[in-house]
N, C-alpha and C positions, 0 to 999 in steps of 0.2 A: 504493500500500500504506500502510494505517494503521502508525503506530511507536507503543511506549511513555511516549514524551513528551508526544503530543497526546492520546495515549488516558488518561491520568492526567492530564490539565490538572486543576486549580481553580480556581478565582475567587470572588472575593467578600471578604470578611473585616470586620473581624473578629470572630471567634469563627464566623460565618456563611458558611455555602461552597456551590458547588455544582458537578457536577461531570456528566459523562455517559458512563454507561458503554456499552461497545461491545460487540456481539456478535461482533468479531473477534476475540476472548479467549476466545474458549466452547471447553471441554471437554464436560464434562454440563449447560451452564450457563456462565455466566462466572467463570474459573478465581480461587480464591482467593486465592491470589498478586497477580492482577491487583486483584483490588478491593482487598485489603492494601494494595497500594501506592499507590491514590489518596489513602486514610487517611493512608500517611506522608505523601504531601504535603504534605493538609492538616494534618496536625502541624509540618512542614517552613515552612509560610507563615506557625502561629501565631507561630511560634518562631523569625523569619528570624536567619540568621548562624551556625545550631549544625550539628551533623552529629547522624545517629541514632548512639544508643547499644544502643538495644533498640527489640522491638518485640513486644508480645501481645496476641493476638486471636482473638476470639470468634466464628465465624462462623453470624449469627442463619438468615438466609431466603435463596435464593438469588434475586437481583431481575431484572428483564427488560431489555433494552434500551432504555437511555432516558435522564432525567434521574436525578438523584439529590442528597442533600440532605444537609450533613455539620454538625455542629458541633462545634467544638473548646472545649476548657474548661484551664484552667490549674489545677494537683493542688500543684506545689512547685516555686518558683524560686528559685535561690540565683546568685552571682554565677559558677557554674560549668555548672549545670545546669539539664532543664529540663524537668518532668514535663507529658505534654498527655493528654489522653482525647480521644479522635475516635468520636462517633457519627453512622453514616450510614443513612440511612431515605430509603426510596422511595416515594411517595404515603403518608407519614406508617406505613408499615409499617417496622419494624427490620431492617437487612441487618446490620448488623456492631457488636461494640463493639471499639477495639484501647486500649492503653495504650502510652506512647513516649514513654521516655527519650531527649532528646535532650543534647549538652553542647557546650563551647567546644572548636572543634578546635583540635590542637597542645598537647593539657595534660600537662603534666611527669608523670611515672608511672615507673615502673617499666620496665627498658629494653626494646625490642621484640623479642619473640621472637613463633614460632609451631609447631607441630607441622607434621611435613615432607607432602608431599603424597604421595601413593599413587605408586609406581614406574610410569613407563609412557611411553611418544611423546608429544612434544607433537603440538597440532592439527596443522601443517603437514606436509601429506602423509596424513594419516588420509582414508577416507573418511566420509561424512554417512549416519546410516541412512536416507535418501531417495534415496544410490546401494547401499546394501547389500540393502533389503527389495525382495525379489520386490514387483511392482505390488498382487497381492489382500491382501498386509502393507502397505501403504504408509497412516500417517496421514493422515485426510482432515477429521479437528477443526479448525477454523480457526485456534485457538491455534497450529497448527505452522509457521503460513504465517512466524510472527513469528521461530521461533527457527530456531538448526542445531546439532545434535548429531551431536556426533563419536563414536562408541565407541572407548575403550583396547581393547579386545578386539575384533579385527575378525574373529574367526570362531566362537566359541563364541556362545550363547546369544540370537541376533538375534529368532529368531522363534518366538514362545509361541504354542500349547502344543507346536510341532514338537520346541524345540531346550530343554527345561526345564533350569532349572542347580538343584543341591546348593543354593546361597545366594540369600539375598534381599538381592543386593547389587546395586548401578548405578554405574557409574564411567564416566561421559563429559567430553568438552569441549562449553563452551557457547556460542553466540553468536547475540546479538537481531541483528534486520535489520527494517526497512535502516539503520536504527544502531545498532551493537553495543557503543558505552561514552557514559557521559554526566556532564558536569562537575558539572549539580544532585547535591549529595552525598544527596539521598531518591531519586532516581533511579537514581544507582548501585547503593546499599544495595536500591533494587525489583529489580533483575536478580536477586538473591540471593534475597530475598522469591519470586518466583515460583518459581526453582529447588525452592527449597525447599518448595513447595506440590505440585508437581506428579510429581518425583520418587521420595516413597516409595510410591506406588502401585504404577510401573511395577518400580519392585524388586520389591515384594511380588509381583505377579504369575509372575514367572519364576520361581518354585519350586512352583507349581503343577502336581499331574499335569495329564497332557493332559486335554483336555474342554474344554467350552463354558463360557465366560466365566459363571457366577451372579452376581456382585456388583462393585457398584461403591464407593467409600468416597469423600465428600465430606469435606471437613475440616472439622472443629467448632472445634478450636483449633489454632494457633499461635504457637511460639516462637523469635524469632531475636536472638540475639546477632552485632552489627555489630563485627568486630576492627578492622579495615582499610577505606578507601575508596583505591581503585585502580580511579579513571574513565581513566588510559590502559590498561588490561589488555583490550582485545578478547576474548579469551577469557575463560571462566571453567571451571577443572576443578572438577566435582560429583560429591561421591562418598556415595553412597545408601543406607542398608539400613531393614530393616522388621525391628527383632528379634523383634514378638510379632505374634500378634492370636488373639482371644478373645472369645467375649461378643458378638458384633456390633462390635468395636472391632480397629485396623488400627493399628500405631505407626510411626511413621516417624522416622528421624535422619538428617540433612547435615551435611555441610562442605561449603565451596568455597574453593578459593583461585585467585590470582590467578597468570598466566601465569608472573611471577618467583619462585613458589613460597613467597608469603606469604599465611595464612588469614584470609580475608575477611570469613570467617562461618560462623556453627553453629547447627542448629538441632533443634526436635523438633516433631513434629503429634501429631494423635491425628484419627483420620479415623472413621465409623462409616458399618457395612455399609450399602447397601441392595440388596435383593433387582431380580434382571432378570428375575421372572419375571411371570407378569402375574398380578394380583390372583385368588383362588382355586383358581390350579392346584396 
């Protein structure tokens, strides 16, 4: 089984990188999240020694299996911080632009706090919606092979459009496999990154009346604020909603924190419809 570590490798530098992405990440495509976080890398390698601070990105083209080609540029360094642009282009075509605040970890600030985590079980003892969903529900995206989600709710709302909820909310536990934490501090902050990409969708869907799936929503942008790195936390609780959509456009907002009940990360996308039906009908 591919992992997140080898599947976001880069090399090369500097300024100059290259990377290959995989189609074991694919959702409709290979999942945004995923390519996000080769980009931190590569911000990660411009900028060895920092932790991300932030991260926002532009999701150009969705690109195929294969190589791919990054360049990093330096925006503002100060002896604290460390501003990088990461552009990545696939046979000189545009996939992404992100922007990524990185800084010096351990900076004196303000003392740590964080907003408390949503009431509910921890993972141990939950089950995974891959024992919960009857087989004809069962995910078969390759992206799923990688994670395990746990639902806080293990009997409400499993299966769309059977079991539709009032809210476009998502509250699970998360964990990558077959390594579920990792010491690279762009790495860790990627577990969060994908979270966060992949999650407001599956909220938004569950308030749907029943009926056949019309649309899917790719992400054009995302926003994540890095609180915390908490590469011993195995898990990670994700908690999801979709407040709008409108227009052809889908919004989505995360948090995650980490198994001790510290916030990890927060973020927002904005995703836009496209149509499942076939051209004409």
């Amino acid at each position: 089984m591919a992992d997140l570590a080898g599947d976001t490798q880069v090399t090369g530098g500097p300024g100059t990188w290259s990377a290959k992405v995989s189609g074991e990440w694919d959702l409709w495509g290979p999942n945004g999240g995923y390519l996000a976080t080769i980009a931190l890398r590569a911000a990660g390698e411009h900028a060895p020694g920092l932790r991300p601070a932030s991260l926002e990105c532009h999701f150009l083209r969705s690109p195929a299996p294969g190589g791919a080609e990054l360049t990093t540029v330096s925006l503002r360094v100060t002896g604290r911080a460390h501003s990088v642009r990461v552009s990545m282009a696939q046979d000189g075509s545009p996939v992404l632009e992100a922007l990524v605040w990185l800084v010096e970890p351990g900076l004196d600030g303000l003392p740590q706090r964080s907003v408390a985590p949503p009431a509910g079980p921890p993972p141990d003892g939950l089950a995974s919606y891959e024992e919960l969903l009857p087989p004809a529900h069962k995910y078969r995206e390759p992206f799923w092979q990688h994670v395990e989600e746990r639902p806080l709710n293990q009997t409400r709302h499993l299966i769309w459009p059977e079991d539709p909820s009032e809210d476009s909310v998502r509250t699970s536990w998360l964990r990558f496999r077959p390594e579920p934490c990792f010491t690279d501090p762009c790495l860790d902050a990627g577990r969060s990154v994908i979270a966060a990409d992949v999650f407001p969708f599956l909220a938004a869907v569950i308030a749907l009346e029943p009926g056949p799936l019309t649309h899917i929503a790719p992400t054009i942008s995302l926003s994540v604020s890095f609180h915390a790195l908490r590469p011993d936390s195995e898990w990670l609780l994700v908690h999801t909603e979709s407040p709008a959509a409108g227009d052809g456009l889908l919004a989505g907002r995360t948090s995650i924190w980490a198994l001790n009940g510290d916030l990890v990360a927060s973020s927002r996308v904005q995703m836009m419809c496209r149509s499942l039906r076939p051209r004409g009908s």
